[in-house]
PDB file of N, CA, C and O in Angstrom, chain B, residues numbered from 101:
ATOM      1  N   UNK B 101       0.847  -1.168   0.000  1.00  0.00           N
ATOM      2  CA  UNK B 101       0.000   0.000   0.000  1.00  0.00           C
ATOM      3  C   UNK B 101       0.893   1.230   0.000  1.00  0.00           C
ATOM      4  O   UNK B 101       1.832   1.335   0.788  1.00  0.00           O
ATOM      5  N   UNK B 102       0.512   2.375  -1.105  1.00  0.00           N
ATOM      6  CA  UNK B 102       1.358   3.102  -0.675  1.00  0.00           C
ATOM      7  C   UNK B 102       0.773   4.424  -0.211  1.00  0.00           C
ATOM      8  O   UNK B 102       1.558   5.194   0.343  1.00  0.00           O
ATOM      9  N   UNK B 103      -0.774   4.883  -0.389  1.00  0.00           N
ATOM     10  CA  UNK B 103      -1.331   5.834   1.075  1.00  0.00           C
ATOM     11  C   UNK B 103      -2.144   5.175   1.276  1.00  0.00           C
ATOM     12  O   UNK B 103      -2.414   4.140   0.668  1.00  0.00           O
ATOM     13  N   UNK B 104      -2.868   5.788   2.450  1.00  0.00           N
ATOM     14  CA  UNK B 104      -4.408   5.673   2.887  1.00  0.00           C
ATOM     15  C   UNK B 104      -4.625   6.798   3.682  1.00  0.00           C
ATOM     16  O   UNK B 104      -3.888   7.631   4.210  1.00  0.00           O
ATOM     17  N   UNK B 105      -5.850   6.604   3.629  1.00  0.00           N
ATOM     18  CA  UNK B 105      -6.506   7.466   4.722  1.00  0.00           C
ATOM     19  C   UNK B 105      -8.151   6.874   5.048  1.00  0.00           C
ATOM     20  O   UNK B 105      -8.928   6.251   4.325  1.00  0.00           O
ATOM     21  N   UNK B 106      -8.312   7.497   6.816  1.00  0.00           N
ATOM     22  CA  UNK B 106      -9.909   7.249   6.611  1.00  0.00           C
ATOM     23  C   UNK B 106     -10.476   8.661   7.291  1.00  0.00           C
ATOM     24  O   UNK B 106      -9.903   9.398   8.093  1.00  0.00           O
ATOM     25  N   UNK B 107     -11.823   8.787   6.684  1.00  0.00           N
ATOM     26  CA  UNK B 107     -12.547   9.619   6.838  1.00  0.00           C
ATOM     27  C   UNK B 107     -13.554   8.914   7.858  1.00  0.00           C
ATOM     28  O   UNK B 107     -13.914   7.737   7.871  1.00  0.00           O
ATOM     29  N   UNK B 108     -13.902   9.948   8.697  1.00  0.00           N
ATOM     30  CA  UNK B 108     -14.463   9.545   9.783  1.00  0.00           C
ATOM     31  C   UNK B 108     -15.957  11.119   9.624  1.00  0.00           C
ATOM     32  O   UNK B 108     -15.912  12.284  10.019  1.00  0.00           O
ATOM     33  N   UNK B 109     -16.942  10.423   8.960  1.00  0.00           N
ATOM     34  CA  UNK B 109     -18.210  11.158   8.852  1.00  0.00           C
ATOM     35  C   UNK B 109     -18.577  11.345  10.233  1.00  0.00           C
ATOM     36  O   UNK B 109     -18.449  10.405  11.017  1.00  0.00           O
ATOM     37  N   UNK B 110     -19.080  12.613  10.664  1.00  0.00           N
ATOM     38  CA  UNK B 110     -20.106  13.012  11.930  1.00  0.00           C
ATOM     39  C   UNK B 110     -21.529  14.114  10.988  1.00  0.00           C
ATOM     40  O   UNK B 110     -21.751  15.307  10.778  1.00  0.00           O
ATOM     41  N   UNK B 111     -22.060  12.992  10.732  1.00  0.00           N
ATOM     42  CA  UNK B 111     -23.644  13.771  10.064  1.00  0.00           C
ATOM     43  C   UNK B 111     -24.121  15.082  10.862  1.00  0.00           C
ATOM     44  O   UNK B 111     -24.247  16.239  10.462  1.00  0.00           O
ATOM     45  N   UNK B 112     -24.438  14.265  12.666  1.00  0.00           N
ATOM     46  CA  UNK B 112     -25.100  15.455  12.951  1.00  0.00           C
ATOM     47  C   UNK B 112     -24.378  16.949  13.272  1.00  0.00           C
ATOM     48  O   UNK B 112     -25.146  17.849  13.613  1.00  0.00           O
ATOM     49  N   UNK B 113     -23.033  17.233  13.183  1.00  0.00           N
ATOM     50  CA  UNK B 113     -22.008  18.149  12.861  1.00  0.00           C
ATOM     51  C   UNK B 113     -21.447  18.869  11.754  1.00  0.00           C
ATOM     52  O   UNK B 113     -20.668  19.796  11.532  1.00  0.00           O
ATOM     53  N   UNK B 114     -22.433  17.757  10.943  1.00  0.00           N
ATOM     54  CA  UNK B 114     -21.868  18.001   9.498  1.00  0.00           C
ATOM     55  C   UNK B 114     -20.126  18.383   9.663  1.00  0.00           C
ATOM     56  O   UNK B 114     -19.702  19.539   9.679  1.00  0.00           O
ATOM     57  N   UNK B 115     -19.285  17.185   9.772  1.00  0.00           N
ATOM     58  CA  UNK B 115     -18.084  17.608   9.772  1.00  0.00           C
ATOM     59  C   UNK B 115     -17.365  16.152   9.573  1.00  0.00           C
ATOM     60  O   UNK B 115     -17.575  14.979   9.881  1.00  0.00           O
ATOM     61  N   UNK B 116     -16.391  16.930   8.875  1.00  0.00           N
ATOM     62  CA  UNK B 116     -15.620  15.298   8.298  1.00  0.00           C
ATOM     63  C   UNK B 116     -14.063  14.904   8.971  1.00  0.00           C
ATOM     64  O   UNK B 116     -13.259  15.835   8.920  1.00  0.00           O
ATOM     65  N   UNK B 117     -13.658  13.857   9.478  1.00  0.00           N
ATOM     66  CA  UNK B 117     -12.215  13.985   9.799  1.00  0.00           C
ATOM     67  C   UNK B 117     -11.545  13.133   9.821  1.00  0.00           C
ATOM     68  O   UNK B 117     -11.719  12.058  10.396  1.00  0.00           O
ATOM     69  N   UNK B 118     -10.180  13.670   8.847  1.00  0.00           N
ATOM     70  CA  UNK B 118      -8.821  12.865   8.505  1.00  0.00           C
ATOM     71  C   UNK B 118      -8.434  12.352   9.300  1.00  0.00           C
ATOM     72  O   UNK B 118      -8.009  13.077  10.199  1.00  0.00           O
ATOM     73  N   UNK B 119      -8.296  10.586   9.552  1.00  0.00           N
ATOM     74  CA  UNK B 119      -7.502  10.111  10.840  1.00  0.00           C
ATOM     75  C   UNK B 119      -7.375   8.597  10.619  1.00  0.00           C
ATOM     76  O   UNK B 119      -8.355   8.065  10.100  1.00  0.00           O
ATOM     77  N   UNK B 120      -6.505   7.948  10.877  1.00  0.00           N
ATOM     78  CA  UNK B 120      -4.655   8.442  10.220  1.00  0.00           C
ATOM     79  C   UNK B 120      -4.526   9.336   8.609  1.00  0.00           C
ATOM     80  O   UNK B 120      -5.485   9.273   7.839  1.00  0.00           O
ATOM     81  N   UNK B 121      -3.740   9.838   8.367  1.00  0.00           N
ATOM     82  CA  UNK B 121      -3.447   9.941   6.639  1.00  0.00           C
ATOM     83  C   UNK B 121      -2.435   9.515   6.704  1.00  0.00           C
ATOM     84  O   UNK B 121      -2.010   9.497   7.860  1.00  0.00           O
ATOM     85  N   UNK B 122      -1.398   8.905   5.546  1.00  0.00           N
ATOM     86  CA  UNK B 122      -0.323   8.177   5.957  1.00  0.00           C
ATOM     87  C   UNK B 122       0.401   7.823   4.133  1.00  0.00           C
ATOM     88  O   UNK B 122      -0.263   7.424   3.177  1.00  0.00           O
ATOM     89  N   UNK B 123       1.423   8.034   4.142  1.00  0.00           N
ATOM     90  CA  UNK B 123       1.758   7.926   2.938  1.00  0.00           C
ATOM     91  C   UNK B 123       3.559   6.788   3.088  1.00  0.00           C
ATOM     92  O   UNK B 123       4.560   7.120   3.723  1.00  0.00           O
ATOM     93  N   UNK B 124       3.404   5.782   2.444  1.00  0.00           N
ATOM     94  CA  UNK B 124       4.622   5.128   2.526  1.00  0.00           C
ATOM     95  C   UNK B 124       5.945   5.503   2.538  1.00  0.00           C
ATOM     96  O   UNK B 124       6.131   5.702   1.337  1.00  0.00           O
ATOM     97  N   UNK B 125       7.047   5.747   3.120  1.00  0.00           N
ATOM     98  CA  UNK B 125       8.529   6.464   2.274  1.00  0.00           C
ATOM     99  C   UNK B 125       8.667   6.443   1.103  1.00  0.00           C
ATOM    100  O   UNK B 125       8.927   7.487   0.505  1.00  0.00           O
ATOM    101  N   UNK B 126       8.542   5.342   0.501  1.00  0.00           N
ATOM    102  CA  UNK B 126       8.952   5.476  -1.212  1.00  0.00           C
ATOM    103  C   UNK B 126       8.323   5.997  -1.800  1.00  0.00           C
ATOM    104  O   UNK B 126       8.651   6.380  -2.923  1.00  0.00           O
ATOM    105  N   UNK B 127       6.751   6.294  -1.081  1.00  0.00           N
ATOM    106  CA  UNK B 127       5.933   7.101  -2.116  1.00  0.00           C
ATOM    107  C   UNK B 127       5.698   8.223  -1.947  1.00  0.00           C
ATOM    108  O   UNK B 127       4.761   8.757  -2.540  1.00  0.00           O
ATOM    109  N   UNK B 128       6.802   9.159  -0.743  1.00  0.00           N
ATOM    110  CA  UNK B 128       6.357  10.317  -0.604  1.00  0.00           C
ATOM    111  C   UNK B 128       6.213  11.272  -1.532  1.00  0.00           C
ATOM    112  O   UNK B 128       6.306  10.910  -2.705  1.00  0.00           O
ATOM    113  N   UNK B 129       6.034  12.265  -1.329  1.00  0.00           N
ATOM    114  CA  UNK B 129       6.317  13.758  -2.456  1.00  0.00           C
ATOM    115  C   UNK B 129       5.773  13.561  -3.868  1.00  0.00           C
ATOM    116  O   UNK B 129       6.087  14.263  -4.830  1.00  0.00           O
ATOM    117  N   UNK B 130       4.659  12.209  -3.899  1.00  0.00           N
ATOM    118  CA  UNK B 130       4.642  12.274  -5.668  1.00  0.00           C
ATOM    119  C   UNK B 130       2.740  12.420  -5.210  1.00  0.00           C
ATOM    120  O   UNK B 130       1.923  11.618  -5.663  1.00  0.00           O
ATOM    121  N   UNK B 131       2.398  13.427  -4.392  1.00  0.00           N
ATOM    122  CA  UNK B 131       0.987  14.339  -4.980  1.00  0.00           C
ATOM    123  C   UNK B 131       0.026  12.690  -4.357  1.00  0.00           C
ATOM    124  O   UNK B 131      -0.758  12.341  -5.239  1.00  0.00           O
ATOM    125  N   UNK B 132      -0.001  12.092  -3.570  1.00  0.00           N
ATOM    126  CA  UNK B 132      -0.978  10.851  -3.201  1.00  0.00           C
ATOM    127  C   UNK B 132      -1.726  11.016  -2.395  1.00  0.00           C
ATOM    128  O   UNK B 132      -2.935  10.789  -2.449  1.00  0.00           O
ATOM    129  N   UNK B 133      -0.762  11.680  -1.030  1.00  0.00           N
ATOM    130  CA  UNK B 133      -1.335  12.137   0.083  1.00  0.00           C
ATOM    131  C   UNK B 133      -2.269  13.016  -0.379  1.00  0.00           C
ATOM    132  O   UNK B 133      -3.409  12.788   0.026  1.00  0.00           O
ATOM    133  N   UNK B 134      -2.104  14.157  -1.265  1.00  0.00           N
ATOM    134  CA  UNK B 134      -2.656  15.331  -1.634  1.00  0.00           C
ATOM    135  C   UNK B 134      -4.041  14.950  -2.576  1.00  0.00           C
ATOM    136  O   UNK B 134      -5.112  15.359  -2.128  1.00  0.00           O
ATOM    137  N   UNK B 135      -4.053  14.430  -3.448  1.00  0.00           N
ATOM    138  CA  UNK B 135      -5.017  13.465  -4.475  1.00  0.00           C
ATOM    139  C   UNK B 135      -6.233  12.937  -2.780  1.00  0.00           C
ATOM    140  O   UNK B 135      -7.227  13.492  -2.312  1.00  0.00           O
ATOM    141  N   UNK B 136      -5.578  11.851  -2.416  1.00  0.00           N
ATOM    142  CA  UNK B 136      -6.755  11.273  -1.183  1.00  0.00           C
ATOM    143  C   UNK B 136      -7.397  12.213  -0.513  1.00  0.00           C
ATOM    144  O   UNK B 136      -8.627  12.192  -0.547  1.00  0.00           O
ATOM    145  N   UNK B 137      -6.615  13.385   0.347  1.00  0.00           N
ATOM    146  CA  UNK B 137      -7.269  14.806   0.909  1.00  0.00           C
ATOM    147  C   UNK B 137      -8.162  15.356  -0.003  1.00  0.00           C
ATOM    148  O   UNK B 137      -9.217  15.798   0.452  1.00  0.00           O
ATOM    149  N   UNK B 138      -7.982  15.410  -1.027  1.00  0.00           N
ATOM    150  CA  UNK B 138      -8.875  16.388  -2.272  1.00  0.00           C
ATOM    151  C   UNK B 138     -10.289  15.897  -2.564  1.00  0.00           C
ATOM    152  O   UNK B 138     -11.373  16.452  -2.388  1.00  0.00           O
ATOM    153  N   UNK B 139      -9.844  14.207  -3.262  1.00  0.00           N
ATOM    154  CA  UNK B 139     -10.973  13.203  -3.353  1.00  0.00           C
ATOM    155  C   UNK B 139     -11.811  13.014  -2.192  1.00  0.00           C
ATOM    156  O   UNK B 139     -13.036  13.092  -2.276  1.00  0.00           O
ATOM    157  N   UNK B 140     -11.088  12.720  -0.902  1.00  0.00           N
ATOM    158  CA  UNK B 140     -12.034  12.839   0.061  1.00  0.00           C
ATOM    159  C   UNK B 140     -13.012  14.121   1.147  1.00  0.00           C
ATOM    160  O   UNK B 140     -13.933  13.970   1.950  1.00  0.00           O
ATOM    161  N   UNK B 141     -12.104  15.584   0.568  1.00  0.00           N
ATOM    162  CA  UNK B 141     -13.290  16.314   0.784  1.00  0.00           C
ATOM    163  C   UNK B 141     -14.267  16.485  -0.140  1.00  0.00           C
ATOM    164  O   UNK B 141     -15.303  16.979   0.306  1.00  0.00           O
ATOM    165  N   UNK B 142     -14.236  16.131  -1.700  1.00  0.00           N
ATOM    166  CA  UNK B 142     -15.294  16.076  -2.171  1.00  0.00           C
ATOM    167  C   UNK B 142     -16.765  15.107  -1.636  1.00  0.00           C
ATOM    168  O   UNK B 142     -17.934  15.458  -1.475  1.00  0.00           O
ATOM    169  N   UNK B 143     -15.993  13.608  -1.444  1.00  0.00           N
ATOM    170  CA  UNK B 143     -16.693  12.957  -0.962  1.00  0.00           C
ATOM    171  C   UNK B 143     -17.910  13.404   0.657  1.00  0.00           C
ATOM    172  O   UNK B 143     -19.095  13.201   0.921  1.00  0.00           O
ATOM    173  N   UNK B 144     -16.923  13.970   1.250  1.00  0.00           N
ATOM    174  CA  UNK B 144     -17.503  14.394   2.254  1.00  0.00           C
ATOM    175  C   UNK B 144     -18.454  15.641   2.473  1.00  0.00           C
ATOM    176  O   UNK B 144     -19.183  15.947   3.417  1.00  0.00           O
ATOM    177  N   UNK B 145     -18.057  16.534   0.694  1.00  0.00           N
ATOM    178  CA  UNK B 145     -19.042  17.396   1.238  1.00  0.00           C
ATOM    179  C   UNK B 145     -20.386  16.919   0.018  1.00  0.00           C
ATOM    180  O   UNK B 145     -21.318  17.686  -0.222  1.00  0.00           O
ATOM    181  N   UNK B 146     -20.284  15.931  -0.455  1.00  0.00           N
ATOM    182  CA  UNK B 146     -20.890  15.407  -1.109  1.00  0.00           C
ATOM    183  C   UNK B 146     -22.257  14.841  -0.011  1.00  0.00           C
ATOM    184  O   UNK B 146     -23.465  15.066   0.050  1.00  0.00           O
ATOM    185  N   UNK B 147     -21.369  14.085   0.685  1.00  0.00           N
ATOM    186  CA  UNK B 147     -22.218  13.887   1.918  1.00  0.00           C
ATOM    187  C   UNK B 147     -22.834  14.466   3.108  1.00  0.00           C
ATOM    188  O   UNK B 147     -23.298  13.965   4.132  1.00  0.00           O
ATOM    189  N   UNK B 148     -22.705  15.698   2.670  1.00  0.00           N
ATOM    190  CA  UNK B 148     -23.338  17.023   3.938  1.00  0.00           C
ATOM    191  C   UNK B 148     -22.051  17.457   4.665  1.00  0.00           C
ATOM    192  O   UNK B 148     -22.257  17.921   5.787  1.00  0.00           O
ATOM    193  N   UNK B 149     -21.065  17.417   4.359  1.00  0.00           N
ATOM    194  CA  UNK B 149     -20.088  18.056   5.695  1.00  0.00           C
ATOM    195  C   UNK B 149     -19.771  19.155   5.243  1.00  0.00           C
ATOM    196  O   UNK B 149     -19.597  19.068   4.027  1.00  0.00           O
ATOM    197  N   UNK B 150     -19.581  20.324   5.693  1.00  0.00           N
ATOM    198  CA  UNK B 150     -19.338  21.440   6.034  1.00  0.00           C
ATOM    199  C   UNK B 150     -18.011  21.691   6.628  1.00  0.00           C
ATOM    200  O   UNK B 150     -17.516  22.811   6.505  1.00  0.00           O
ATOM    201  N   UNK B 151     -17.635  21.126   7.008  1.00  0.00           N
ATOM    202  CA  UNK B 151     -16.160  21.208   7.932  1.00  0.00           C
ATOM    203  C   UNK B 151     -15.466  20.329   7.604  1.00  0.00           C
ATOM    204  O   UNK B 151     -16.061  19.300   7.284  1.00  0.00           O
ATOM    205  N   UNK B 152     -13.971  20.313   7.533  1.00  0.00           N
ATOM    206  CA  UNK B 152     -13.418  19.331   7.548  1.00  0.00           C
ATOM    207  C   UNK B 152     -12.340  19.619   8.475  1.00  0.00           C
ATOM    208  O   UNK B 152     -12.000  20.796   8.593  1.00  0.00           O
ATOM    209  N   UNK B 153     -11.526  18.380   9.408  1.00  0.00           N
ATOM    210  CA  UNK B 153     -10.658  18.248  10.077  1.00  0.00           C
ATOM    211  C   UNK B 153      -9.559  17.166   9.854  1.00  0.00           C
ATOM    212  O   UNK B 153      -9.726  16.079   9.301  1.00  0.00           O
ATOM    213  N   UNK B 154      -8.374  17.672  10.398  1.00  0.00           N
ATOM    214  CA  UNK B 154      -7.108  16.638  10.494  1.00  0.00           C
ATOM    215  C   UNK B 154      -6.260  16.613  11.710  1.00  0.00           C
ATOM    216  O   UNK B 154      -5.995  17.779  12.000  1.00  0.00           O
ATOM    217  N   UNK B 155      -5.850  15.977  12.348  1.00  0.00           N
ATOM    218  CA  UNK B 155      -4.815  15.956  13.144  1.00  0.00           C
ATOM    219  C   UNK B 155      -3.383  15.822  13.023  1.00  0.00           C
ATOM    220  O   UNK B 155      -2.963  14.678  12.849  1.00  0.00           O
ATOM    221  N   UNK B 156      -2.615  16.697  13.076  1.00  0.00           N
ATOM    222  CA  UNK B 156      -1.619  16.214  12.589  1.00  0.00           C
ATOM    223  C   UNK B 156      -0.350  16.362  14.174  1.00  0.00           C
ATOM    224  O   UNK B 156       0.418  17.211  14.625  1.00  0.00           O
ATOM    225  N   UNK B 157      -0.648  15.428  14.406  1.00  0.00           N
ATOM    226  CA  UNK B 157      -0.115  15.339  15.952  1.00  0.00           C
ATOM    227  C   UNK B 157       1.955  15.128  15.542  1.00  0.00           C
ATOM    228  O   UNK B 157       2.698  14.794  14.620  1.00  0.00           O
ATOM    229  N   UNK B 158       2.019  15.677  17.192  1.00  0.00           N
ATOM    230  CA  UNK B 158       3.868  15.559  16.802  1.00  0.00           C
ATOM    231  C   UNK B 158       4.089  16.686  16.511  1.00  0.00           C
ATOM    232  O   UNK B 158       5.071  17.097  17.129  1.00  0.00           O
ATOM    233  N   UNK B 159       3.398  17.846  15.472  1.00  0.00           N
ATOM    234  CA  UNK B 159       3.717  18.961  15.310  1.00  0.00           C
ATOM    235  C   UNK B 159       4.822  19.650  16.574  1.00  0.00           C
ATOM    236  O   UNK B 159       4.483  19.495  17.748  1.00  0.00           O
ATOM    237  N   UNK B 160       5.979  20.313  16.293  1.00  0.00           N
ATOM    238  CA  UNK B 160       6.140  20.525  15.253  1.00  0.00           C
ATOM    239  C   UNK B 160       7.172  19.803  14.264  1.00  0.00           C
ATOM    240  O   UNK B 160       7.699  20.388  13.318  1.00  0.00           O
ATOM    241  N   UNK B 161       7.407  18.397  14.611  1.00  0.00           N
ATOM    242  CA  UNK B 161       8.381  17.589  14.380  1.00  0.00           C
ATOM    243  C   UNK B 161       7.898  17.306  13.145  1.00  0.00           C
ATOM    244  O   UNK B 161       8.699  16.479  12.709  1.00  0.00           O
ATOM    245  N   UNK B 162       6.939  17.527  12.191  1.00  0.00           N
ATOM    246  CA  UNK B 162       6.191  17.126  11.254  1.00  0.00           C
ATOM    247  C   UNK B 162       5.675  18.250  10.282  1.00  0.00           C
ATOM    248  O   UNK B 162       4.556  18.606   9.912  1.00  0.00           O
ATOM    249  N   UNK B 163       6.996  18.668  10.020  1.00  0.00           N
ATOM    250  CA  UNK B 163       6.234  20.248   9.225  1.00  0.00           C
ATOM    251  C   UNK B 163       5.914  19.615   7.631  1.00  0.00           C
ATOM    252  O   UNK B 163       5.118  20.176   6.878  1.00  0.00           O
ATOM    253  N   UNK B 164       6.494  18.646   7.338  1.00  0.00           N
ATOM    254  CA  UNK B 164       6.380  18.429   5.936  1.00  0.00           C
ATOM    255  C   UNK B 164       4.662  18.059   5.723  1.00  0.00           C
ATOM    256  O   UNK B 164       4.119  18.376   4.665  1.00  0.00           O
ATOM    257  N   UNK B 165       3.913  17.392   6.786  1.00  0.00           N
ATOM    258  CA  UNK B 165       2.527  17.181   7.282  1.00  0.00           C
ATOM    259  C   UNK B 165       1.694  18.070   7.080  1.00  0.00           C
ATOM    260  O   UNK B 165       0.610  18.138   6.501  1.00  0.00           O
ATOM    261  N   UNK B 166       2.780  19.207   8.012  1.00  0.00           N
ATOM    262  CA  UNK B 166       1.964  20.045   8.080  1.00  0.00           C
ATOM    263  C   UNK B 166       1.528  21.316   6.895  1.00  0.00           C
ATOM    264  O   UNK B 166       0.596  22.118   6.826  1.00  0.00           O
ATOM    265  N   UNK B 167       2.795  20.999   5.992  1.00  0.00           N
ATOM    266  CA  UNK B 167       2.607  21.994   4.617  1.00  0.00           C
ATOM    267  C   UNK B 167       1.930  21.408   3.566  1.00  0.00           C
ATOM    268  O   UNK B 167       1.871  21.928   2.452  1.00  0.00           O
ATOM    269  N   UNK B 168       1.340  20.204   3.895  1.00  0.00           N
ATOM    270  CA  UNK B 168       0.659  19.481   2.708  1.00  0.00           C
ATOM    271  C   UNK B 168      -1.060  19.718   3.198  1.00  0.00           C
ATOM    272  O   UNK B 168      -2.068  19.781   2.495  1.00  0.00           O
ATOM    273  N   UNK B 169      -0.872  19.822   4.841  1.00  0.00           N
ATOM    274  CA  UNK B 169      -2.800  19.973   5.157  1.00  0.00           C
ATOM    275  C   UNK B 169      -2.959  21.604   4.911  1.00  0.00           C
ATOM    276  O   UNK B 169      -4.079  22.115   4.950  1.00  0.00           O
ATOM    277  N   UNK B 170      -1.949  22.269   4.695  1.00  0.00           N
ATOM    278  CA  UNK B 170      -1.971  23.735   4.473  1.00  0.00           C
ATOM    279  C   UNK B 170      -2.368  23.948   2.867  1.00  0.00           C
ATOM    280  O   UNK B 170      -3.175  24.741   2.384  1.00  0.00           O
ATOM    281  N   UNK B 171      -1.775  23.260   2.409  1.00  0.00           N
ATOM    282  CA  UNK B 171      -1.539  23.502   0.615  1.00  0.00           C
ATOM    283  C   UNK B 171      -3.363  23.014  -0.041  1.00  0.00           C
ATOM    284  O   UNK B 171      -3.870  23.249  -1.138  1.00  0.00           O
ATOM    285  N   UNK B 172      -3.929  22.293   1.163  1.00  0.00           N
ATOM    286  CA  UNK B 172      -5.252  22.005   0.606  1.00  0.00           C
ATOM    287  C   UNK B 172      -6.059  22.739   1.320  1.00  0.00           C
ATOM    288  O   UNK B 172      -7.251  22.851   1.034  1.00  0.00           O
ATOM    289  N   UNK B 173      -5.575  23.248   2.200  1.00  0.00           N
ATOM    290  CA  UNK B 173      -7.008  24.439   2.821  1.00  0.00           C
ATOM    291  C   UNK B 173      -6.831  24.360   3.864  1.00  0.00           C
ATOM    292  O   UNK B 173      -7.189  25.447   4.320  1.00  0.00           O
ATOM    293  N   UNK B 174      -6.316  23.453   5.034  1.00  0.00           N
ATOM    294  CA  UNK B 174      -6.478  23.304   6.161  1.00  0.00           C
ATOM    295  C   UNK B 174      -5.598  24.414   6.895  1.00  0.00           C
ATOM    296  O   UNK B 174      -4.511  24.722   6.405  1.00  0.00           O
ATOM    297  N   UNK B 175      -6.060  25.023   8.075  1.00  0.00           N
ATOM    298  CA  UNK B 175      -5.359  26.314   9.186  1.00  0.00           C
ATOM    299  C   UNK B 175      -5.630  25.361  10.530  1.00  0.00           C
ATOM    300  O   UNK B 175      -6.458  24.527  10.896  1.00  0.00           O
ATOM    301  N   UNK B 176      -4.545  25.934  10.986  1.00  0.00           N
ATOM    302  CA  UNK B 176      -4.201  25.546  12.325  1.00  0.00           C
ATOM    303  C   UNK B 176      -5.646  26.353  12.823  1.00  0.00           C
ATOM    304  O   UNK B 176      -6.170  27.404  12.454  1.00  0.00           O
ATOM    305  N   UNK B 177      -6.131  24.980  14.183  1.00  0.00           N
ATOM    306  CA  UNK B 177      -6.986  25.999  14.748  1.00  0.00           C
ATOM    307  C   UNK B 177      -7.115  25.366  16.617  1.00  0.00           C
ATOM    308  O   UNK B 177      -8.083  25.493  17.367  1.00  0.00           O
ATOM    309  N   UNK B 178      -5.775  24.701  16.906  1.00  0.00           N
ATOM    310  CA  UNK B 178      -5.502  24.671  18.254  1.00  0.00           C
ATOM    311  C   UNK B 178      -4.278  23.114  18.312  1.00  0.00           C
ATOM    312  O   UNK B 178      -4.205  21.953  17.911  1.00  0.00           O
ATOM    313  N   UNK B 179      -3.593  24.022  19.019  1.00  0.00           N
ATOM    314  CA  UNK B 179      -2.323  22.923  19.236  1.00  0.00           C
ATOM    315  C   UNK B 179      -2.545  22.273  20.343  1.00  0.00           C
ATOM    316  O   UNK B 179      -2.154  22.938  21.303  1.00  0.00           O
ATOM    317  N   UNK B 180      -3.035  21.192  20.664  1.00  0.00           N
ATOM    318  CA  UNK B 180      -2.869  20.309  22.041  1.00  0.00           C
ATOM    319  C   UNK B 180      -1.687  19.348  22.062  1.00  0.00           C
ATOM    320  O   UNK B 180      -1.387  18.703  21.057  1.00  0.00           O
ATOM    321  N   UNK B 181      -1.173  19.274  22.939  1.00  0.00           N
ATOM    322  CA  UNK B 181      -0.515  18.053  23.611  1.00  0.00           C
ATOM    323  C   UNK B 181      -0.900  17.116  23.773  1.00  0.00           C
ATOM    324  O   UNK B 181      -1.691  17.166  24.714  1.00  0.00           O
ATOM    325  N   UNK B 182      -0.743  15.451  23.077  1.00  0.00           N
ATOM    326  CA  UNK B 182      -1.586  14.238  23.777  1.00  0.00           C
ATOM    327  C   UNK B 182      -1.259  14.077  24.745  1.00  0.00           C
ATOM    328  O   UNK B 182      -0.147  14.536  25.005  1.00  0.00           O
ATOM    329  N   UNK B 183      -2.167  13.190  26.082  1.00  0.00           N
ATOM    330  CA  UNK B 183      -2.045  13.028  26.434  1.00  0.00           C
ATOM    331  C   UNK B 183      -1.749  11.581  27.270  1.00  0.00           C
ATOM    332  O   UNK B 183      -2.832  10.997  27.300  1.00  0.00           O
ATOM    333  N   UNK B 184      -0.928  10.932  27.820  1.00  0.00           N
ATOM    334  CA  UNK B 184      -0.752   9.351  28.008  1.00  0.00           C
ATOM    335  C   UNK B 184      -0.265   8.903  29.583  1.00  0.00           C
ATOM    336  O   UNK B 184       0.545   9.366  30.386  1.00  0.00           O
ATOM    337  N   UNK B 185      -0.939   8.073  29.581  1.00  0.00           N
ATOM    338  CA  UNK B 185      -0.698   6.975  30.896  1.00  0.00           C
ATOM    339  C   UNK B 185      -0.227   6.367  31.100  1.00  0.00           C
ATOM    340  O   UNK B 185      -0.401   5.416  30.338  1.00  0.00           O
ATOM    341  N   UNK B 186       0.770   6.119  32.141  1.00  0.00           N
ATOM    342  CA  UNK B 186       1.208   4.641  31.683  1.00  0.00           C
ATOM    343  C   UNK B 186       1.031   3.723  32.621  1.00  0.00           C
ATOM    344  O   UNK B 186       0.315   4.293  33.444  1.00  0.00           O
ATOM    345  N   UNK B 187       1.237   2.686  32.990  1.00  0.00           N
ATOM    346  CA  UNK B 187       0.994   1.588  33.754  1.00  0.00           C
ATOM    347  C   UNK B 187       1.460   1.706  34.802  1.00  0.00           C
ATOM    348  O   UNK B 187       0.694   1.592  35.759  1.00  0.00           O
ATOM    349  N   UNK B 188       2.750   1.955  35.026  1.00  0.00           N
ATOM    350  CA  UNK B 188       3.683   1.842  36.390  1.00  0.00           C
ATOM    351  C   UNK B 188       3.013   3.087  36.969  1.00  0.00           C
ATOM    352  O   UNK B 188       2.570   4.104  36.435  1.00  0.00           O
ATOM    353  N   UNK B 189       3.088   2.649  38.310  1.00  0.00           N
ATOM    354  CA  UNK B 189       2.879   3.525  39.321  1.00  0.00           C
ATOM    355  C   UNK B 189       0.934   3.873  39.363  1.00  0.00           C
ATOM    356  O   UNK B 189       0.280   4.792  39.853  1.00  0.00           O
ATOM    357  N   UNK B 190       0.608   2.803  38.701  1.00  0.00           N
ATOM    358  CA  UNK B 190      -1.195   3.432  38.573  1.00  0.00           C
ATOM    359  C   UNK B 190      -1.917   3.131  39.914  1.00  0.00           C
ATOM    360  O   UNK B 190      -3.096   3.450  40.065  1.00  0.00           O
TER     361      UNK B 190
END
């Protein structure tokens, strides 16, 4: 495989969202990632969404990510930190 992505429909939000997007090493930089984002906001606003979202977590270790959800429309619109648990000490 060399991308994917899934779209994750919320009808009553009318809002659509990228999660994972993911493009292989060998197949980076040749327009795939960008093609699936495109095709799938059509799809989605095909299907009532109004909004669309992505996560692109890791930021800012991930700018190349982040200039490809830019180049299709997407703006930053809040940086969180994940957050994680871990076992020891619970």
């Amino acid at each position: 495989m060399a991308a994917s992505t899934t779209i994750w429909l919320d009808k009553a939000n009318k809002t659509a969202e990228f999660e994972p997007v993911g493009t292989h090493r060998d197949y980076r930089r040749l327009g795939l990632a960008r093609a699936m984002l495109l095709h799938g906001m059509h799809l989605a606003r095909a299907a009532g969404a109004t909004h669309m979202t992505v996560a692109c977590l890791g930021a800012p270790g991930h700018s190349q990510a982040r200039g490809l959800y830019y180049s299709v429309g997407f703006r930053e619109l809040v940086r969180d930190a994940p957050l994680i648990k871990t076992t020891a000490g619970s």
